[in-house]
C-alpha positions as CSV (number, residue, x, y, z in Angstrom):
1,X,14.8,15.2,16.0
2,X,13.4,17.4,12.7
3,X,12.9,15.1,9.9
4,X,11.1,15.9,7.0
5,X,9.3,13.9,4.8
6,X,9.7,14.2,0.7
7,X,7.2,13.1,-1.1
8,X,6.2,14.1,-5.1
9,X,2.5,13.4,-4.8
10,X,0.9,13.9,-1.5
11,X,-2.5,11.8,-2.0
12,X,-4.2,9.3,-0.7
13,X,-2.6,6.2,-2.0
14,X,-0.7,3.3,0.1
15,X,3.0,5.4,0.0
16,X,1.1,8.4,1.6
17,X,-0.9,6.5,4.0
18,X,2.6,5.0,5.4
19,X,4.2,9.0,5.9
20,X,1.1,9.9,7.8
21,X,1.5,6.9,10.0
22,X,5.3,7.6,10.5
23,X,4.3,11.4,11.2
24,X,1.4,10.8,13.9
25,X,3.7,7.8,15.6
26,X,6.9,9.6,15.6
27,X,5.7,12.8,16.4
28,X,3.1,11.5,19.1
29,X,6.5,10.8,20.9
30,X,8.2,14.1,20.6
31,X,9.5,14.0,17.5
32,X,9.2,17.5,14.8
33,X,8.0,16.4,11.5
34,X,7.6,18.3,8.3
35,X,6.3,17.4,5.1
36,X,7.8,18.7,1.3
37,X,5.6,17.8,-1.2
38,X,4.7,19.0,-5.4
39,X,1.3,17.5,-5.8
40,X,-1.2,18.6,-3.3
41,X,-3.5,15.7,-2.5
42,X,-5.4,13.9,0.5
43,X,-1.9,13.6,2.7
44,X,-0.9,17.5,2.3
45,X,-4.2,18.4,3.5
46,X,-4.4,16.3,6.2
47,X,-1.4,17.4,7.7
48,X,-1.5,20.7,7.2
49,X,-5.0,20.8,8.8
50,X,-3.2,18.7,11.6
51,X,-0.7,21.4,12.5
52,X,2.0,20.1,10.7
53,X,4.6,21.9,9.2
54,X,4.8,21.8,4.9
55,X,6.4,22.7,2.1
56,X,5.6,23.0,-1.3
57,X,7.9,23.0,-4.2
58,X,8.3,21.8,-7.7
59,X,10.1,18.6,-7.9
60,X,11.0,16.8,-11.7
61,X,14.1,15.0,-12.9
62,X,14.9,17.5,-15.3
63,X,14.9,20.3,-12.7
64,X,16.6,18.3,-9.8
65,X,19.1,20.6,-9.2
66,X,16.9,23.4,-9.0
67,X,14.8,21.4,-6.6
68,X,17.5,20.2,-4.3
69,X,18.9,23.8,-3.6
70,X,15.3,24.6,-2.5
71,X,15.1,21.4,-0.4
72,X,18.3,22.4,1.0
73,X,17.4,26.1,2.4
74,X,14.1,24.4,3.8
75,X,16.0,22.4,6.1
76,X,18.8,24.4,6.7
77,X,16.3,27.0,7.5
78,X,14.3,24.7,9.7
79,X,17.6,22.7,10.9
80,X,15.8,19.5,9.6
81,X,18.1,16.5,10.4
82,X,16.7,13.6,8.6
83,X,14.9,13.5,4.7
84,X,13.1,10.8,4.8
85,X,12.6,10.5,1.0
86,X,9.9,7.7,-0.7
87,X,10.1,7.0,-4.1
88,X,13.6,7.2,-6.5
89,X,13.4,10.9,-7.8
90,X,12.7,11.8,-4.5
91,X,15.7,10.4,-3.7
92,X,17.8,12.0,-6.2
93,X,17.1,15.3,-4.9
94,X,17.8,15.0,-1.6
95,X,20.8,13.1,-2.0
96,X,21.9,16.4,-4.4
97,X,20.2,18.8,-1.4
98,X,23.5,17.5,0.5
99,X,25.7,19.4,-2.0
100,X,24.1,22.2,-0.9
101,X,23.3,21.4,3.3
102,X,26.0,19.0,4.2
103,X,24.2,18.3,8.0
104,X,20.9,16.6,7.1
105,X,20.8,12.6,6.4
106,X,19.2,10.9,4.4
107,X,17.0,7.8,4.5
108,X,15.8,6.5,1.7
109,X,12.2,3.9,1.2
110,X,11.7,2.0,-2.0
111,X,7.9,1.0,-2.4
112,X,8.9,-0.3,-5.9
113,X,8.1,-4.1,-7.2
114,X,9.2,-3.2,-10.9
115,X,12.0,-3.7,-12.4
116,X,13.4,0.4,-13.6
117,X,15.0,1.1,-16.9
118,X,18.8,1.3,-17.6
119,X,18.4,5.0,-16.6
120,X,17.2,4.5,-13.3
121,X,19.5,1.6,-12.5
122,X,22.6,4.0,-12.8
123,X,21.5,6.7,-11.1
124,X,20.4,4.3,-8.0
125,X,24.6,3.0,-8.3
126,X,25.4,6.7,-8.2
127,X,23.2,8.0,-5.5
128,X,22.2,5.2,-3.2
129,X,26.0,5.1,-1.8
130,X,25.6,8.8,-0.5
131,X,21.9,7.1,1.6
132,X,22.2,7.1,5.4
133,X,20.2,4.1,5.2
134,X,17.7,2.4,2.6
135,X,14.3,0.7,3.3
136,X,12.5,-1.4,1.3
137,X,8.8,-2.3,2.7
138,X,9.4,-6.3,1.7
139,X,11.3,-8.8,0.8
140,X,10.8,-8.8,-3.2
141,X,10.8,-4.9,-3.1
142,X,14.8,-5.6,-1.6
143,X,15.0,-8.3,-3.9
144,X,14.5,-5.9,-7.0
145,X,16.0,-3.1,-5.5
146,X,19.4,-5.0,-5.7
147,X,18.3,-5.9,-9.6
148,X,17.7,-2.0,-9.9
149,X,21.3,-1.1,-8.8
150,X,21.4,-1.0,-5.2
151,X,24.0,-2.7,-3.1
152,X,22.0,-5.7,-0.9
153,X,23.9,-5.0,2.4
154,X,22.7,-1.4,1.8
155,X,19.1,-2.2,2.3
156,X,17.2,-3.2,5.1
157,X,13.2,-4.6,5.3
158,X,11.1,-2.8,7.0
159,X,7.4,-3.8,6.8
160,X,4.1,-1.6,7.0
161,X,2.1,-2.1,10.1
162,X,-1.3,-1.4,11.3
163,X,-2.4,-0.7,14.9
164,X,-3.9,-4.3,15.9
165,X,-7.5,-4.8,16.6
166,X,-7.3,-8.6,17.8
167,X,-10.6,-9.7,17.0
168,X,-13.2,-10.0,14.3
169,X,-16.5,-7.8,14.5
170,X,-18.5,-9.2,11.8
171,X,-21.5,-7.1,11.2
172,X,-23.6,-6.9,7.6
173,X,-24.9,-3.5,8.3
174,X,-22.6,-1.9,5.0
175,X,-24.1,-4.9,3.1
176,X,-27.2,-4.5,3.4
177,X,-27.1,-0.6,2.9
178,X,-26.9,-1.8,-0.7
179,X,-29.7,-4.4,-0.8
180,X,-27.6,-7.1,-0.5
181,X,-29.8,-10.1,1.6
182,X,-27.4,-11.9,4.9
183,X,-26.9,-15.3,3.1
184,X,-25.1,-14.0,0.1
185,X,-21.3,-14.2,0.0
186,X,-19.6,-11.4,0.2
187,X,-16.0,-10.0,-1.1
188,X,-14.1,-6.9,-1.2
189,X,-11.1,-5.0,-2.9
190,X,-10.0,-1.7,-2.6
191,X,-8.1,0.0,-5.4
192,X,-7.9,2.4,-7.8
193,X,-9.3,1.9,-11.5
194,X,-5.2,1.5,-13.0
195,X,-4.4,-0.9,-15.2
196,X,-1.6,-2.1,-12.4
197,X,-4.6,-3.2,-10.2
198,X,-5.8,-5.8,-12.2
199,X,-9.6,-5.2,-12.5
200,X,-10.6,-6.7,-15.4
201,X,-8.5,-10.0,-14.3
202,X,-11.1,-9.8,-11.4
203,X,-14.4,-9.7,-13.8
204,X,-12.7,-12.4,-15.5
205,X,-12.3,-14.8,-12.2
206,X,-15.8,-13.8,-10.9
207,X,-17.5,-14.6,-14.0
208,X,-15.8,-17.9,-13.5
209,X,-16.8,-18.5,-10.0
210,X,-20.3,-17.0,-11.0
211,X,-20.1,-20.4,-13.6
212,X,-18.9,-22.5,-10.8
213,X,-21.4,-22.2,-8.2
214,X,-25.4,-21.3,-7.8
215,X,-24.8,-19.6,-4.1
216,X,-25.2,-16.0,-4.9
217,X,-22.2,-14.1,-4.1
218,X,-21.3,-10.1,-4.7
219,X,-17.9,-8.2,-4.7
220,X,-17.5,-4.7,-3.1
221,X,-15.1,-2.5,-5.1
222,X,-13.6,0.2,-3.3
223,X,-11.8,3.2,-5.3
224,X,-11.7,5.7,-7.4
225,X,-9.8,6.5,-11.2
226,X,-9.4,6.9,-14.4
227,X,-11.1,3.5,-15.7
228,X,-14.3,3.5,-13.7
229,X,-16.7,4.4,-15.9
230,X,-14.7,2.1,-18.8
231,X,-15.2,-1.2,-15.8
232,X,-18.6,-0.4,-15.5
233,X,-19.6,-0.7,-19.2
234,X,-17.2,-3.8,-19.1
235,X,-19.4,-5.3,-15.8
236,X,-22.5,-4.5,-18.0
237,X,-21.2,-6.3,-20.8
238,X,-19.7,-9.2,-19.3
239,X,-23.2,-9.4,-17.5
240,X,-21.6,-9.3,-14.5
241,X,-23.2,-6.2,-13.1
242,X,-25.4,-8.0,-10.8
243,X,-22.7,-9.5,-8.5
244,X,-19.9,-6.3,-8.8
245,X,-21.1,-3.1,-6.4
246,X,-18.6,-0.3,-7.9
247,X,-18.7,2.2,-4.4
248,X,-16.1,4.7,-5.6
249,X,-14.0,6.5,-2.9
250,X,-15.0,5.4,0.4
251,X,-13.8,6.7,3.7
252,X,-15.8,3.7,5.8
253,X,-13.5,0.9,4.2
254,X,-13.5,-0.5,7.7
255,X,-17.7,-0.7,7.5
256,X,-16.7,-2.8,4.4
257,X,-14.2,-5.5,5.9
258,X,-16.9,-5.7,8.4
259,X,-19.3,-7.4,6.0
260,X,-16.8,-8.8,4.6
261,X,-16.4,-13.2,4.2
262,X,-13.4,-12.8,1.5
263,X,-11.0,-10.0,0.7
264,X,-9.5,-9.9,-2.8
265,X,-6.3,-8.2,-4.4
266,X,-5.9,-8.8,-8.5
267,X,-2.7,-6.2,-8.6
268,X,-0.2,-7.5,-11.7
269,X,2.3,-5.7,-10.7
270,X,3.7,-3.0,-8.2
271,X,1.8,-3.9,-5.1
272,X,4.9,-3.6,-2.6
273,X,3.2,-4.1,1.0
274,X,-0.4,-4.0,0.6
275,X,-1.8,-1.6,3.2
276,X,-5.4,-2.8,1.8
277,X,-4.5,-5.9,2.2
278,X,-3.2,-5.4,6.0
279,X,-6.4,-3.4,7.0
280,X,-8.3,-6.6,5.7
281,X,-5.9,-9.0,7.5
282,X,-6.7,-6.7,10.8
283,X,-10.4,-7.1,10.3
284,X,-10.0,-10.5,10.5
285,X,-10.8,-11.1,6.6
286,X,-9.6,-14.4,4.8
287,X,-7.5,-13.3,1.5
288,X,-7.2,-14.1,-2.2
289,X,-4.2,-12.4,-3.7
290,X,-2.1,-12.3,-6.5
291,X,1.8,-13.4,-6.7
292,X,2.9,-9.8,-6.8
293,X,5.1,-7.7,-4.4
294,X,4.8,-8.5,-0.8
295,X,0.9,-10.5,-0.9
296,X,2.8,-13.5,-0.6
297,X,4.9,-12.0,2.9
298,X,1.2,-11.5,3.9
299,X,-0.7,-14.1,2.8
300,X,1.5,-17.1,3.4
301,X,5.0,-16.3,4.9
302,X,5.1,-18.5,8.7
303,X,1.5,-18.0,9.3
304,X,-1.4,-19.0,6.0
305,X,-4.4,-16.6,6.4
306,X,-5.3,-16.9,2.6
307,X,-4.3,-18.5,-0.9
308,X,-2.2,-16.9,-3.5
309,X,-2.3,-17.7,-7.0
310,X,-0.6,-16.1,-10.2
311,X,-1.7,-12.8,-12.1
312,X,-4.1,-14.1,-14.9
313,X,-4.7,-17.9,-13.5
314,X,-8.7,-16.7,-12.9
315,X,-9.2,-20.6,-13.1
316,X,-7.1,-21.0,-10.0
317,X,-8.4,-17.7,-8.7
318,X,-11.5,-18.4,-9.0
319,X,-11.3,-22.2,-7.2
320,X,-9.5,-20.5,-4.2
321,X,-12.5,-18.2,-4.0
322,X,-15.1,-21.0,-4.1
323,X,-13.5,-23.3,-1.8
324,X,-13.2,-20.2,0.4
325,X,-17.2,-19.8,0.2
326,X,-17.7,-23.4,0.5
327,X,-15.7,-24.0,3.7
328,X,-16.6,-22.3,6.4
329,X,-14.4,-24.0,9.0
330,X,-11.0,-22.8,6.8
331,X,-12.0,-19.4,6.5
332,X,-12.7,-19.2,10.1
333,X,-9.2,-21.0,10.6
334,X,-7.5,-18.0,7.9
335,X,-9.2,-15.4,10.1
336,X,-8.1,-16.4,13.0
337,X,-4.9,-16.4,11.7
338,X,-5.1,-13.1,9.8
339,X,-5.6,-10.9,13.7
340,X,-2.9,-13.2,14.9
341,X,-0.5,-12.3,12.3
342,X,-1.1,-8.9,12.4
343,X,-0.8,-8.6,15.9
344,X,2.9,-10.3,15.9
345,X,4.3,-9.4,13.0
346,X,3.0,-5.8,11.4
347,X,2.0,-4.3,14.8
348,X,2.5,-0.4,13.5
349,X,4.0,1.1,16.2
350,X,6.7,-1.2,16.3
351,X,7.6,-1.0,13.1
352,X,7.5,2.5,13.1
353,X,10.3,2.7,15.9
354,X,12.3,0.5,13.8
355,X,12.2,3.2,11.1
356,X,13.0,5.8,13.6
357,X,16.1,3.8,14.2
358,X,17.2,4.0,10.7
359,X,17.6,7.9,11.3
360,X,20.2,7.8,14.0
């Protein structure tokens, strides 16, 4: 089977991390895959050094129609058979690349958790009908994809996987790379600097614990943006800059979970299936989360491997976190349960077959 993926920005974000495991998977079992991109990132390089086959073109609402016959000549020129498209404009255009090459399907994944504008909500009633099939990555993403105009029998939940590792290596080596001493607590988060990942709602909860407790604790921020140098001045004022290590970009995230006792996620919004949150779940790493998306599905759906507590309670975030640090026996217990979870219910391979089966 040729199916191409369609993506607007191909960087390095959660969305992009989910094509490339779709691509390795599928195509690791005979499968052709091709990704159409606008924005050159992390993902178009990686697959183009790969071998894979790519195209570039300019996709925007405004020019859809331009875009789609484009799209269209690509794939009749490459007899592509599915478009697997991520995202809603994505969508749009290769629903309209049908006008233009009837043959190709296509399958469409929301990795939404926001509720779209009056705009959005009618073109999803015009052009989700015309999907082969429609994937949302969990349960509240289908939930709000029904609020946003799409039919609910139309949908189906897939979630993101990781390939299980079944049991926790815990080593300090990353820690201590950056001074910090074996009996202090240790947390992580990986995101970018966006106001959608909740940052400052994290200085707020840490300089609560900080308050809460004399057992010296750090937190590990993983991630680049456009508001890292703004956090740092706001860790320096808060005071806080002691306990928050700001590591930028890092391609040893695993290093990280390693020396990891808690992993953290302050998103307020649009956080659909957390693939941060399932690498720290695979490295066997309690969690504190937020309310938001599919943390919950991860955290505390049929098997509890971490507390979730509402987007700007840092009181109740910040308790979680200390009776996390205080109790070794639960976290061990969370752990435990975080590999086991993994294992049975986000195992990727799996789940990528099941998306495979969305394209026949």
């Amino acid at each position: 089977m040729n199916i191409l993926y369609l993506i607007n920005y191909a960087g390095k974000a959660g969305t992009e991390k989910y094509v490339l495991n779709l691509m390795h998977i599928l195509a690791g079992q005979g499968e052709t895959c091709h990704l159409a991109y606008n924005v050159p990132g992390q993902l178009s390089e990686t697959v183009s050094s790969e071998g894979f086959a790519c195209f570039r073109f300019e996709m925007s609402t405004k020019k859809a129609l331009s875009a789609a016959k484009k799209l269209a000549g690509y794939c009749r020129e490459n007899k592509i058979d599915v478009i697997h498209a991520q995202y809603p404009m994505e969508n749009v255009i290769a629903i309209l690349s049908k006008l233009f090459y009837r043959k190709v399907k296509v399958v469409y994944t929301s990795h939404l958790t926001i509720y779209q504008n009056t705009k959005w909500k009618i073109l999803n009633r015009l052009f989700t009908p015309f999907d082969h099939r429609i994937i949302a990555v969990c349960r509240q993403g289908a939930d709000i994809m029904v609020s946003n105009g799409v039919k609910k029998d139309r949908i189906q939940v897939v979630y993101n996987g990781v390939e299980p590792k079944r049991e926790r290596v815990y080593d300090r080596s990353f820690a201590r790379d950056f001074g910090v001493n074996d009996d202090t607590f240790v947390m992580s988060i990986m995101a970018r600097y966006a106001p959608e990942k909740g940052l400052p709602f994290l200085l707020a909860s840490l300089a609560k614990l900080r308050r809460k407790t004399d057992k010296p604790f750090v937190c590990f921020i993983a991630g680049d943006g456009e508001e890292f140098d703004n956090f740092a001045v706001m860790s320096t004022n808060s005071g806080m800059s002691d306990c928050v290590i700001q590591l930028g970009f890092r391609r040893d995230s695993d290093r990280m979970l390693k020396a990891s006792d808690l992993y953290l996620n302050t998103s307020s919004k649009n956080e659909a299936m957390s693939f941060a949150i399932l690498e720290a779940m695979n490295a066997g790493v309690p969690l504190v989360v937020t309310d938001v998306g599919g943390n919950r599905d991860l955290a505390e759906t049929h098997t509890v491997c971490g507390k979730v507590l509402s987007f700007g309670d840092s009181d109740g975030f910040s308790d979680a976190m200390l009776e996390l640090m205080e109790n070794d026996a639960l976290r061990a217990e969370y752990s435990a349960n975080a590999l086991k979870k993994v294992s049975e219910e986000f195992d990727l391979r799996k789940l990528a077959l099941d998306v495979f089966e969305t394209y026949k």
